[in-house]
N, C-alpha and C positions, 0 to 999 in steps of 0.2 A: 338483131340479136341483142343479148340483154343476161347480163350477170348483177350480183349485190355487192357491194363491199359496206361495212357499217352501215345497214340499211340504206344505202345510195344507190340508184339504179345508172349502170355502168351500161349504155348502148356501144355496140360496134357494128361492122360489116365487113363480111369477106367475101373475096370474089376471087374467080382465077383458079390453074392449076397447075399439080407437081409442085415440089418438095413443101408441102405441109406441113411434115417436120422440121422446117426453117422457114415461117412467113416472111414476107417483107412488111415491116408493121411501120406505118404513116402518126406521129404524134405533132399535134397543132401546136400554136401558139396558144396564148392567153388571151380568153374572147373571142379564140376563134373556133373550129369544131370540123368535123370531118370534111363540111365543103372547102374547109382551107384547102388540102389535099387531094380531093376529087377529082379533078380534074389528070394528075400523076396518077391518082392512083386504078381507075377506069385504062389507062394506056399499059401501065406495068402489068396491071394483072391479066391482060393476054402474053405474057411471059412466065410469072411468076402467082403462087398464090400469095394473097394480099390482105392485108386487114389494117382498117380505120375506125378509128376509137374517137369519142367523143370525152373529153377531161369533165369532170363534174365542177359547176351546173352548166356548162355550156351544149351547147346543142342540143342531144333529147335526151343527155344524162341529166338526173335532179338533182336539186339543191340540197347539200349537207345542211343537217342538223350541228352539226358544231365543226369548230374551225381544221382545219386540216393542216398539215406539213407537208414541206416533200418528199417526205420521207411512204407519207400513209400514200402520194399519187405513185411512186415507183411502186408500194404493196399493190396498190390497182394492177398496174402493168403485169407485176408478178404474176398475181390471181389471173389475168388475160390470159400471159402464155401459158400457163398449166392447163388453164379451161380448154384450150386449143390443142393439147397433147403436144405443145411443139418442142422440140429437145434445143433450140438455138433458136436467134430471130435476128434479121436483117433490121436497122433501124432507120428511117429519116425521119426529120424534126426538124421544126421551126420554132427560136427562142424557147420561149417557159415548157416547149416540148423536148426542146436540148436539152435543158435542166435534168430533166425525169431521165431521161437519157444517159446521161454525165452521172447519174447518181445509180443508173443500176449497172453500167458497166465497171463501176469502181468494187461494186459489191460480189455480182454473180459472174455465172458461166455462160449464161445463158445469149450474148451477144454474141454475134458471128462479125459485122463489122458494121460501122454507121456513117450516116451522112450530115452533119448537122448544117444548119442555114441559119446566119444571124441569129446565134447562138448566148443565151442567157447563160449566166452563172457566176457571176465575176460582178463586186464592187464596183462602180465608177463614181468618182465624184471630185468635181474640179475643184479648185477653190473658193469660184465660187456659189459652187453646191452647196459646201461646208459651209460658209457665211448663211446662206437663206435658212439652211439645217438649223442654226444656232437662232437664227433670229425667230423663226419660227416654235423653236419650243422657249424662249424668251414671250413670247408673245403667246403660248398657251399657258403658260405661268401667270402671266399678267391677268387673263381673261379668268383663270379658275377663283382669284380674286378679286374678280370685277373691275380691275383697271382698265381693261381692254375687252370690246368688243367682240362676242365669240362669232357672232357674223360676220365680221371684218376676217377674221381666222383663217374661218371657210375658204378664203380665195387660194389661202398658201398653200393646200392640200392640189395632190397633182387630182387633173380632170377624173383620170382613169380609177384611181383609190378615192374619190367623191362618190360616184355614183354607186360602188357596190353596198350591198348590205353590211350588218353589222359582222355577221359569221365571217362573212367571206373580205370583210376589210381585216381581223384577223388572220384569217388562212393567206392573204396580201404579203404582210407587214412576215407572218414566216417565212413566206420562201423569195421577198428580196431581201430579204436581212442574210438570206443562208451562203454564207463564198463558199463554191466550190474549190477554190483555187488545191486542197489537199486532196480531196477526188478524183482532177484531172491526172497527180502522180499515180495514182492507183492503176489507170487503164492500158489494158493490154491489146485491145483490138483495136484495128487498122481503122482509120477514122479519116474521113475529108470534109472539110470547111469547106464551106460557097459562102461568098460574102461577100456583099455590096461595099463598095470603097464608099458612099456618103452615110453609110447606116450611121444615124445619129443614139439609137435606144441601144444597140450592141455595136458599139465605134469599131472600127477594122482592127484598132489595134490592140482587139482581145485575140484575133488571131496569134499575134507574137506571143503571147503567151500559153494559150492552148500549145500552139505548135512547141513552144519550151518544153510543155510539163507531159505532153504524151506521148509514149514512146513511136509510136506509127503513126505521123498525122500529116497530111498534105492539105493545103490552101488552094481554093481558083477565086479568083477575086472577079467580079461583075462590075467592068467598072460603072462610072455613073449611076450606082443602082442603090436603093435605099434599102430599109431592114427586111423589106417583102421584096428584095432582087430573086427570088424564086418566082415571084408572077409576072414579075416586069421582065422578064428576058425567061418565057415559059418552053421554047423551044430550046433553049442554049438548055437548061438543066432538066428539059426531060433526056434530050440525048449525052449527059452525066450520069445520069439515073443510069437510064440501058446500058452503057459502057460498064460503070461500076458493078451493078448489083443481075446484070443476066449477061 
């Protein structure tokens, strides 16, 4: 199935039945697309009706014409549940599908309650983040004139914001710049973190904070398990899923 937003072609899939008017709606990570979630979401939806969304450009949604926020991916989600006629929606996510997450329960009605997993939204940056940070826009200073190598440059840029295009190294640089940290006060529905104790890309100890700032929020920790402890221990959190949400 397939909707528009800003001329973007938005794919999803539903499967499953009863209470349609409250789906349980699956949101990926970054670079990642509806197979993240397939495999949950094929099991759940003999329980539940269910729907998997592809984030644009990943999977078989397209590539924006100009750079995005995360503001315009929650309007995505929005334009979803309406299309779906659903009056609420059950949520799980993974990272930058947290995010979307984190940004629409802060705003609407429309969340009944969520699951998030190694969960985006929050600054990090050690000090010696900050150092590389400095040294590096030091050294695009240097290169704009000509003291410094802009192929040298190149290395300090993370792998993952190298390879995208121009649009979408914009729509990038928006939504890690964007702290939710004043969002997560806003939220009123019942929320549970999974989270791998080694996750390096969302450290565990954005849990103590989520859990600070939202009013219903409980943590299961996976230990030894990295930012994808949703795949690595796939039986442990599909039988969280079932408990939780049927």
């Amino acid at each position: 199935m397939k909707f528009y937003y800003k001329n973007i072609k938005i794919y999803y899939k539903t499967k499953g039945k009863g209470q349609e008017d409250c789906p349980l709606l699956f949101l990926h990570g970054w670079e990642g697309s509806t197979k993240s979630f397939d495999y949950f979401f094929e099991k759940l939806s003999k329980h539940r009706f269910c729907v998997n969304v592809d984030f644009p450009p990943f999977g078989l949604s397209s590539m924006p014409k100009e750079e995005l926020t995360l503001a315009d991916y929650a309007e995505i989600i929005k334009k979803l549940i309406k299309n779906l006629n659903a009056k609420r929606v059950d949520i799980v996510a993974h990272s930058f599908g947290g995010r979307v997450a984190i940004f629409l329960a802060s705003q609407t009605n429309n969340i009944n309650k969520m699951l998030l997993t190694g969960c985006a939204g929050l600054k990090k940056r050690s000090m010696l983040k900050f150092f590389k940070v400095q040294k590096y826009r030091c050294l695009k200073f240097l290169s704009k004139i000509n003291i410094y190598s802009k192929q040298k440059l190149l290395k300090y840029g993370s792998e993952e914001y190298k390879k995208l295009n121009p649009i979408m190294k914009k729509t990038f640089i928006n939504i890690v710049n964007f702290n939710q940290i004043s969002q997560l006060k806003k939220i009123n529905v019942p929320t549970l973190l999974i989270w791998g104790t080694l996750d390096k890309e969302t450290p565990f100890y954005f849990t103590k904070i989520f859990k600070k700032h939202i009013k219903d929020c409980e943590v299961i920790k996976f230990k030894n398990c990295s930012h994808f402890a949703y795949l690595e221990k796939p039986n442990l959190f599909l039988n969280i899923l079932l408990s939780y949400f049927c």
